[in-house]
C-alpha positions as CSV (number, residue, x, y, z in Angstrom):
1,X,0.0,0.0,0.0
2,X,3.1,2.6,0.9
3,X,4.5,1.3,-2.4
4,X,1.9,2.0,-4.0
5,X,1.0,5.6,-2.9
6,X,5.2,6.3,-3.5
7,X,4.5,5.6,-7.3
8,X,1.3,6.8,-7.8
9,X,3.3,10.5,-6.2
10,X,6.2,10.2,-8.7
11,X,3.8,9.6,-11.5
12,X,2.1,12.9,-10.3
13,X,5.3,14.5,-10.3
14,X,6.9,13.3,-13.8
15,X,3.2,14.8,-15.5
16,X,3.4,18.1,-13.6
17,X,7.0,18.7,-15.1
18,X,6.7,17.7,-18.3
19,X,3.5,19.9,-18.6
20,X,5.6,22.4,-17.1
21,X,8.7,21.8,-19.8
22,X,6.2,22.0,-22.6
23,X,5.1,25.7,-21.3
24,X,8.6,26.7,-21.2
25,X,9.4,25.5,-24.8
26,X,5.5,27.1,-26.1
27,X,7.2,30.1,-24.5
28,X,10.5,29.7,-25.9
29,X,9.4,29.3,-29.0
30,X,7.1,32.2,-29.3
31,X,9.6,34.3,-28.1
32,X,12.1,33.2,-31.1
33,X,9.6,33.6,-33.8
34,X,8.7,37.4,-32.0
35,X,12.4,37.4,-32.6
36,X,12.1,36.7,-36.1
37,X,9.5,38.7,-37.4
38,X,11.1,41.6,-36.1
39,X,14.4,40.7,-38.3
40,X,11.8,40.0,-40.9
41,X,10.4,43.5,-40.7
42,X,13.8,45.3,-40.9
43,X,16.0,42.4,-42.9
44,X,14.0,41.2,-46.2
45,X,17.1,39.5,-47.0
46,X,16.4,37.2,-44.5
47,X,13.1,36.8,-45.0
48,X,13.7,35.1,-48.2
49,X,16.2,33.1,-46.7
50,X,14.4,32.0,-43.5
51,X,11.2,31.6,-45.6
52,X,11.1,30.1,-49.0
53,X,8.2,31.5,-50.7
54,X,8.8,31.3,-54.0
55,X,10.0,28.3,-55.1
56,X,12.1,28.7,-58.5
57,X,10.4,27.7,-61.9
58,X,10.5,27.7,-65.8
59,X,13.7,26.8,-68.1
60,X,16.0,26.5,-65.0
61,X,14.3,25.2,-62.2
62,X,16.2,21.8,-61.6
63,X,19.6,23.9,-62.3
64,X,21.7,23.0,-59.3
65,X,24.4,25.3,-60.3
66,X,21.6,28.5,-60.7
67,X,20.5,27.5,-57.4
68,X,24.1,27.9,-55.7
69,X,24.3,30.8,-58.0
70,X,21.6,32.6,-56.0
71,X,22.8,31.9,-52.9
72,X,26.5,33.3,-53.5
73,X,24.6,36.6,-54.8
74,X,22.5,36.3,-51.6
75,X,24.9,36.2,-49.0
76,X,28.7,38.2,-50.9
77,X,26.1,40.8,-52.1
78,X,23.3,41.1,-50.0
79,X,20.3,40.2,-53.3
80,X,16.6,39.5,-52.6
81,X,16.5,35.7,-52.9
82,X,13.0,35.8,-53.8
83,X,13.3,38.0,-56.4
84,X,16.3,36.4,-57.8
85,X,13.6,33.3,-58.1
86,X,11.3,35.3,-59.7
87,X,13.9,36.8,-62.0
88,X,15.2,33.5,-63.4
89,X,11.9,31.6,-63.3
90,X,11.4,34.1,-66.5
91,X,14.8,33.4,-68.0
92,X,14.6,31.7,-71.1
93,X,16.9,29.1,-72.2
94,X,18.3,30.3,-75.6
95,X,19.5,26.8,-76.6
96,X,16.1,25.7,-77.3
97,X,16.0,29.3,-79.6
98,X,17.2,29.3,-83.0
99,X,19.2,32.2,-84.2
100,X,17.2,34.9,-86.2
101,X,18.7,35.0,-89.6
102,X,20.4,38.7,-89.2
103,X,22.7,37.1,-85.9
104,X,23.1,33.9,-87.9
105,X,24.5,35.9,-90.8
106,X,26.5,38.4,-88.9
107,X,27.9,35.3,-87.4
108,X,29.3,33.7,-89.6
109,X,31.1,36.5,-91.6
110,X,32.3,37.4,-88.3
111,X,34.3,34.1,-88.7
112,X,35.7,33.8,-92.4
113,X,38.8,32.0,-93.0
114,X,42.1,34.1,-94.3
115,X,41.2,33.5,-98.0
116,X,41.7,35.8,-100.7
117,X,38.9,38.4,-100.6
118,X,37.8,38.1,-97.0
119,X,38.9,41.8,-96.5
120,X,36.4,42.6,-99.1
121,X,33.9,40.3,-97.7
122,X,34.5,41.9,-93.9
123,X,34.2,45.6,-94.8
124,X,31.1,44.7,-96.9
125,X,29.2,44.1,-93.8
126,X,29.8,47.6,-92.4
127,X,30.8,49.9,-94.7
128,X,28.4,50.3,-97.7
129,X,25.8,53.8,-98.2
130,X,23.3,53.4,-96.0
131,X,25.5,52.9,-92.9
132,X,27.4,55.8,-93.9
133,X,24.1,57.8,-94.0
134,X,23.0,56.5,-90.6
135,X,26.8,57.9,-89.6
136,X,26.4,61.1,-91.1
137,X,23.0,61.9,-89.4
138,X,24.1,60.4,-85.8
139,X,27.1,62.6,-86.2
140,X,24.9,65.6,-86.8
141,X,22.7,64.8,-84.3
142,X,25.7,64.1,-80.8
143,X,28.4,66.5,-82.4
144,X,28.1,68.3,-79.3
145,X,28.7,65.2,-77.1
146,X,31.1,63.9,-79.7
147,X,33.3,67.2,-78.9
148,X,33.1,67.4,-75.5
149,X,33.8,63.3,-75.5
150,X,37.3,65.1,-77.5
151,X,38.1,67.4,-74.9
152,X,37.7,65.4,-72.0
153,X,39.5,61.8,-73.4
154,X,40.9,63.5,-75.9
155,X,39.8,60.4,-78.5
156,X,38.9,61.9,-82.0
157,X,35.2,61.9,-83.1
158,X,35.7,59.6,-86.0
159,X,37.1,56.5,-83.5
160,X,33.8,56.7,-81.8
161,X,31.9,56.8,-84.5
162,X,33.5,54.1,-86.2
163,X,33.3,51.3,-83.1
164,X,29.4,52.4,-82.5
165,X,28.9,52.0,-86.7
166,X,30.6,48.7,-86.4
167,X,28.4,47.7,-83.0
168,X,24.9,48.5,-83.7
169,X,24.9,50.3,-87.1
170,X,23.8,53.6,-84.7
171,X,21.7,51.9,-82.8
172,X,19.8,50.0,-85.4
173,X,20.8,46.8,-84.2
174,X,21.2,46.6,-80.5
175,X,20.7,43.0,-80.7
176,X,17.3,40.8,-80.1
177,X,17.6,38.6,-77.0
178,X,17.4,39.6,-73.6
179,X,20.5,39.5,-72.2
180,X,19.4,38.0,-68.7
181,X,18.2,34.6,-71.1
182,X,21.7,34.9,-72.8
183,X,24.0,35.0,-69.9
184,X,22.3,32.7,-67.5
185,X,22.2,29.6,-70.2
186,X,25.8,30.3,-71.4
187,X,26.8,30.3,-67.6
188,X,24.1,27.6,-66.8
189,X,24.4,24.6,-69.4
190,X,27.9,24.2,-69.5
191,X,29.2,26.5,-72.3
192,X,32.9,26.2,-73.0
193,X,33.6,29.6,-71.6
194,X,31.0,29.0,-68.6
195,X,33.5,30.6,-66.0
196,X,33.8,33.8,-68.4
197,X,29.5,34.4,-68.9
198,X,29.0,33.5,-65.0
199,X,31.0,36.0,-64.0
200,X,29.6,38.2,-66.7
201,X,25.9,37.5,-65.2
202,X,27.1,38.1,-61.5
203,X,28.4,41.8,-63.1
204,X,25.3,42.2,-64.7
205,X,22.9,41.8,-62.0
206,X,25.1,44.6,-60.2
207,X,25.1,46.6,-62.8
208,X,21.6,46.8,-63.1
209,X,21.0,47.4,-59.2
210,X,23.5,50.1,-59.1
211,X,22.0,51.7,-62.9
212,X,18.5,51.4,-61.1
213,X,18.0,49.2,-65.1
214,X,15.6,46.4,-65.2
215,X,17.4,43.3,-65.7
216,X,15.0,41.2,-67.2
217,X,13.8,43.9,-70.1
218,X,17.4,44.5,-71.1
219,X,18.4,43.5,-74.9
220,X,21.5,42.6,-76.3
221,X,23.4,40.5,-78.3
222,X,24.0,37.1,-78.5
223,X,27.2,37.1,-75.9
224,X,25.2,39.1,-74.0
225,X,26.5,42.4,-74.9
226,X,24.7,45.9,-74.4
227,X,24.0,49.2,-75.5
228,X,25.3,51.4,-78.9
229,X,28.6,50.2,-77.8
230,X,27.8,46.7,-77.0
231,X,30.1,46.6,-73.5
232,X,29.9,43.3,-71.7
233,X,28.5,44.0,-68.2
234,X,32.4,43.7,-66.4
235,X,33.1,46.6,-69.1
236,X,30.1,48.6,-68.3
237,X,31.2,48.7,-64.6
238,X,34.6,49.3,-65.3
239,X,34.1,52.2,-68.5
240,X,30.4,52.9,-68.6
241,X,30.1,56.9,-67.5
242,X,27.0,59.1,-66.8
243,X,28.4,61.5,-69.7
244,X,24.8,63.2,-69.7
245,X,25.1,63.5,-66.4
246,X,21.3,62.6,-65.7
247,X,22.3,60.1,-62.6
248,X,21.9,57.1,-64.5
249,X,25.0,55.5,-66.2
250,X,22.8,54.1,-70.2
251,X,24.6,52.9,-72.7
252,X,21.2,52.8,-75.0
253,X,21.4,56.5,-74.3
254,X,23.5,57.8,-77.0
255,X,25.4,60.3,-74.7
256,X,26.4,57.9,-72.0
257,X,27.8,55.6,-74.8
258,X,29.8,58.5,-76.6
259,X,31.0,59.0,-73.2
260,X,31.5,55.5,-72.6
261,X,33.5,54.5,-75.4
262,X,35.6,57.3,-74.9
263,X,36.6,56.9,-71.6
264,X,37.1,52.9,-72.4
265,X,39.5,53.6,-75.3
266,X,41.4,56.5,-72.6
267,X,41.8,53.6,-69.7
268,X,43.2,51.5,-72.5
269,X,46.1,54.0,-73.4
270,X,44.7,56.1,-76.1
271,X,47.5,58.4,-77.1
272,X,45.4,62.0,-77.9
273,X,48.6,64.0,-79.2
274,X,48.6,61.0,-82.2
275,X,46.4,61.3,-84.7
276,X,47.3,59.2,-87.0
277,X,45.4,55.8,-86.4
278,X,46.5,53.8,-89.0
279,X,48.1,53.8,-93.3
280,X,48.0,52.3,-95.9
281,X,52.4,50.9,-96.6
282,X,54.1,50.0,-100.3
283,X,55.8,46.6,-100.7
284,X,57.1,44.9,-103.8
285,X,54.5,42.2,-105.9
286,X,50.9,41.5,-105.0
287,X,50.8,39.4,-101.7
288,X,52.2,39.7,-99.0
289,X,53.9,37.0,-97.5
290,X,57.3,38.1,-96.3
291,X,56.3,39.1,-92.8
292,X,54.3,38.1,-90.0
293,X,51.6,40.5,-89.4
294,X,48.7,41.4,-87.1
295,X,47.7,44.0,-84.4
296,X,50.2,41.9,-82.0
297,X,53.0,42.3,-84.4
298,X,55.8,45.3,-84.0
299,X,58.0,46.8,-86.3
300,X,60.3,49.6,-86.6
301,X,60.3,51.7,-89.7
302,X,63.9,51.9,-90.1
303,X,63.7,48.0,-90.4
304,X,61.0,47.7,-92.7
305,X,62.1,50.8,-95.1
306,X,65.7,49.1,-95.2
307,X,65.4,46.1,-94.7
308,X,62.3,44.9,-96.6
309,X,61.6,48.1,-98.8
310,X,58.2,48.6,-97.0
311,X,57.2,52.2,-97.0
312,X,54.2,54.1,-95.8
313,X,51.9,55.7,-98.7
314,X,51.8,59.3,-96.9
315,X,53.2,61.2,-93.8
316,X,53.3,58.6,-90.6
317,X,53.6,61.4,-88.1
318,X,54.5,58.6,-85.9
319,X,58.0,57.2,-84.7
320,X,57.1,54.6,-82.5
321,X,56.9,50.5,-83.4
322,X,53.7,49.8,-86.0
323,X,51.8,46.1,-86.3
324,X,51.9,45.2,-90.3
325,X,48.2,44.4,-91.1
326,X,47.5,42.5,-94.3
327,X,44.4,42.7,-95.7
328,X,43.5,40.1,-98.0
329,X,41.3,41.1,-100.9
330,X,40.3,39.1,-104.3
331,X,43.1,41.0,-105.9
332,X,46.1,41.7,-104.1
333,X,46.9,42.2,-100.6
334,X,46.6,45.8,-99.2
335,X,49.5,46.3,-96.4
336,X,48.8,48.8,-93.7
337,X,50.9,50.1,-90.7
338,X,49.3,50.4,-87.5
339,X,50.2,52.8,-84.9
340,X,49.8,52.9,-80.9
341,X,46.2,54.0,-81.3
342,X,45.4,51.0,-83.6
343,X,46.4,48.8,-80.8
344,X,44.4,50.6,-78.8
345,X,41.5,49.6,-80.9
346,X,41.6,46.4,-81.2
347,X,41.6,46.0,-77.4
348,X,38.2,46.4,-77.9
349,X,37.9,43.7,-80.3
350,X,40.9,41.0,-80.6
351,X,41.1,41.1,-84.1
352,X,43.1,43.0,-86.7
353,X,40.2,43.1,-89.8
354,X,37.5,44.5,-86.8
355,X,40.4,47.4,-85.8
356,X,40.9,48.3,-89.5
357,X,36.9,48.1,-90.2
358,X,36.3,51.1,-87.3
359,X,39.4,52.8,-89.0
360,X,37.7,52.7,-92.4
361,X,34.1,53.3,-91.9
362,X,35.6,56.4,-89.2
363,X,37.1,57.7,-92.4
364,X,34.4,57.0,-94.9
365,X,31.9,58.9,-92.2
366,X,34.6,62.2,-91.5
367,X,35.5,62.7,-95.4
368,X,31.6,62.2,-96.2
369,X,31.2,65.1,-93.6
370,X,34.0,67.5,-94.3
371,X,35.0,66.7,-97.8
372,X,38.7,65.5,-96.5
């Protein structure tokens, strides 16, 4: 009978804490999620990341690498996660998009092989009337902004013109897919140059929060590349410049990308007491062989003029080292000489036909303008 009343006092005892255990944890937690919606209130952040409400969808949604993606945006640079979701749920995968017949095109003349007549076949694609026109009236139009883009960077109107002719034909092309579908399947779906274009689509989602620019309205080429310009996002944070000075830095505003191109082609050593960009040299027979050339290659003129009877066709005005660039037409081979500032152009495309394509269509545009 004591045995009994002993346990039935311990059962009594066992109940009466663990009711009272279970009120200290109801309180507990209570008091933590008090403690979280206040962080809610003032943190979104971690709202998103305490609280999954939107669940990623569309083209990417079982994309484990977009997935880690967002959260290294999340947590180095403070993003929404939620509305990274919602951005990419809308991202379209441009592998399952077939090229439109003008990118197609462009395309492939971009990548002709060094026969006889690709020169001719290049400059086709950029310099012919109606591009010169467009040139002319653009010119008319920014002249102001084209001088001031002189005095400040000191690079001559003509240069500008010519890489924003080359680019987007003035703005007639600025390319049709949206770059936020371009970069996030090139960095995505395991591209060759994947490391390049996800680093490209982290720079692009910071350029457009610090531009105040929509991200998922933006248009651009095919590698992703923006504006009258066409800068890749890491240039448009490292050259892009308000030149309008309006408070947003918009390279599909025609000031902030005469600005832009400017200042890219100053950080990149443009030389503004040289004006001479580039001539046309004399050598002996038809094609050239002799030499290695390219915008890598450097030569001094005492060399070539003795040593291989190459010449320049007019005035140099330049004593430094100039790259031999051959340019292969159906004829013969035209030989040109290259100065610092040719260099300089090709920076902003690796390749010596694109460097001497700016050079001409800045020429055809300035004598078309000035008579000279």
């Amino acid at each position: 009978m004591h045995l009994k009343t002993i346990n039935t006092l311990a059962l009594s005892l066992l109940l009466l804490t663990a009711c009272s255990s279970q009120q200290v944890k109801k309180e507990n937690i209570e008091a933590n999620l008090t403690h979280q919606t206040e962080n809610i209130v003032h943190n979104p952040i971690i709202m998103t990341s305490t609280q999954d409400n939107f669940e990623l969808s569309g083209d990417f949604q079982d994309n484990y690498k977009l997935h880690e993606f967002i959260q290294r945006m999340v947590i180095e640079h403070g993003f929404d996660e939620e509305n990274l979701k919602q951005l990419f749920s809308e991202a379209k995968n441009t592998n399952y998009i077939p090229l439109n017949t003008y990118d197609s095109k462009r395309r492939a003349n971009r990548t002709t092989s060094t026969r006889t007549g690709e020169w001719d076949r290049y400059r086709n694609m950029f310099i012919y009337e109606r591009n010169i026109e467009r040139g002319l009236a653009f010119w008319e139009k920014h002249k102001n902004t084209l001088n001031r883009a002189y005095e400040v960077y000191g690079v001559l109107p003509e240069y500008i013109m010519g890489i924003i002719g080359i680019e987007t034909a003035y703005g007639v092309n600025f390319g049709k897919r949206k770059v936020i579908d371009v970069l996030t399947t090139r960095s995505m779906t395991g591209h060759r140059r994947e490391d390049f274009y996800t680093k490209q689509l982290e720079k692009f989602l910071i350029m457009t929060r610090q531009s105040n620019l929509q991200p998922a309205e933006l248009m651009g080429s095919n590698a992703g590349a923006m504006g009258y310009g066409q800068f890749i996002a890491s240039s448009y944070l490292d050259f892009a410049v308000d030149f309008n000075e309006d408070g947003i830095t918009d390279l599909w505003n025609a000031e902030d990308a005469i600005g832009s191109v400017a200042n890219y082609f100053s950080k990149n050593g443009w030389n503004r007491s040289l004006k001479t960009v580039a001539v046309r040299a004399k050598y002996r027979g038809n094609r050239f062989n002799r030499l290695k050339t390219g915008y890598k290659t450097k030569y001094s003129l005492h060399t070539l003029r003795k040593k291989f009877k190459i010449t320049p066709r007019q005035k140099l005005h330049f004593n430094g080292q100039v790259s031999l660039i051959k340019l292969p037409k159906y004829a013969h081979d035209e030989l040109w000489m290259g100065t610092h500032n040719f260099r300089v152009i090709t920076t902003y495309n690796h390749s010596s036909l694109y460097g001497m394509a700016v050079v001409h269509l800045a020429k055809a545009v300035k004598q078309r303008r000035y008579g000279r």
